[in-house]
C-alpha positions in Angstrom: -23.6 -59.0 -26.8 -27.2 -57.2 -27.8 -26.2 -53.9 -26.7 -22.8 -53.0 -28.9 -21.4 -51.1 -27.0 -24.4 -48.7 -25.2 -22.2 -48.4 -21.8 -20.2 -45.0 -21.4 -17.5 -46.4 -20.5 -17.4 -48.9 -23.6 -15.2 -48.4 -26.4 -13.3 -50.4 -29.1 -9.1 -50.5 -29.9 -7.3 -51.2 -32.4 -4.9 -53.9 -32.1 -2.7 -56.6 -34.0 -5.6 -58.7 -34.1 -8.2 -55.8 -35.2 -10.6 -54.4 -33.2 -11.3 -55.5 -29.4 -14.2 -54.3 -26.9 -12.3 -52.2 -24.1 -13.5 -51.4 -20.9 -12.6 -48.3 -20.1 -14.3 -48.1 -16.7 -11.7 -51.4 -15.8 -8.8 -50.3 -18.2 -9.0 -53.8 -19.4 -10.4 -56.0 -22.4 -13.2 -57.6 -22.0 -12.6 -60.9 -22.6 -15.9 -62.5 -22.1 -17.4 -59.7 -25.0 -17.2 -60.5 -28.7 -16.5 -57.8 -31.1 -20.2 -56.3 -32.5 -20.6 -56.5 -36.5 -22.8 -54.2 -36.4 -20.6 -51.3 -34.3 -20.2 -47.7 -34.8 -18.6 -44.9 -33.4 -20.8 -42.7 -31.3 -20.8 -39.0 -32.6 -18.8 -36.8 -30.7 -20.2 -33.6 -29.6 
């Protein structure tokens, strides 16, 4: 996915696997989402 996470409500967890996209809008995994190389947390303010 281009965007890596840009939606609010979009946010990684940890899991036995590694990291997986997490909607948190849905409370669910997104499934049809791969994980973004390129990802970093957003600064918290």
């Amino acid at each position: 996915d281009r965007y890596c996470g840009n939606c609010t409500y979009f946010e990684y967890v940890r899991t036995s696997d590694g990291l997986k996209p997490y909607c948190a809008a849905h409370d669910e995994m997104m499934q049809d989402m791969e994980a973004c190389d390129e990802w970093f947390p957003r600064r918290r303010e």
